[in-house]
N, C-alpha and C positions, 0 to 999 in steps of 0.2 A: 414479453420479458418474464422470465423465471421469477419466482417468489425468493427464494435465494439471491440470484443479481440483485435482485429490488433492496432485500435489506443488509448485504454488503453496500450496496451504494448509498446507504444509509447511513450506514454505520460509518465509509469513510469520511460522508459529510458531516459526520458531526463531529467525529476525531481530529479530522483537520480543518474547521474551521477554528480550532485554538489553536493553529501553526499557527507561527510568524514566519518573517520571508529566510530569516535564518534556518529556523526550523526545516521548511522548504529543501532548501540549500545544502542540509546534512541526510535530511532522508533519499533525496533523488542523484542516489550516488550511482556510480556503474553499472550495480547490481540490480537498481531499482530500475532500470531504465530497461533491462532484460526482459520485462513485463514486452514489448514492443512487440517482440518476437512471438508469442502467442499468438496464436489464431483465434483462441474460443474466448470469446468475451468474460464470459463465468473464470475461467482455469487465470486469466489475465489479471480479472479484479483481487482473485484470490491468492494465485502470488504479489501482487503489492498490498495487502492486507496484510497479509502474516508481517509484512517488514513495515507498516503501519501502528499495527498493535503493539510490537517489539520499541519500536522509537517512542511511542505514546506511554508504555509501563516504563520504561527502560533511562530514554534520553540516551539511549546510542543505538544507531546502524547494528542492524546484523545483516550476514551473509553467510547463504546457507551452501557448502559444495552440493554438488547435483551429481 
C-alpha cells in the first residue's frame, strides 16, 4: 500500500466517521458512485475524496464535469 492510499484512507476515516446515515444518503449520489468505474485504487479514493472534503467544508454535493 502506497503512503498516499494509507493517509487518504485516513483521512476518509475520520471525516466520515461524523456522517450520519443522512449524511451518507446526500454524498453517495450518482456522481459518487462514478468512483466504481476506476481501476486504480489510489485515482478511486481520490475521486471520492475531492467530493468528501467538498460535503465535509460545504454540506453540499458537488459534481465536477469531466
Amino acid at each position: 500500500m502506497s503512503y498516499e492510499l494509507k493517509e487518504l484512507g485516513e483521512e476518509f476515516t475520520t471525516i466520515t466517521s461524523r456522517f450520519d446515515l443522512e449524511d451518507w444518503r446526500t454524498v453517495r449520489n450518482e456522481d459518487y458512485w462514478k468512483s466504481d468505474l476506476i481501476g486504480n485504487p489510489l485515482e478511486r479514493l481520490r475521486y471520492k475524496m475531492v467530493r468528501i472534503r467538498h460535503y465535509d467544508k460545504y454540506g453540499t454535493t458537488i459534481i465536477i464535469e469531466e
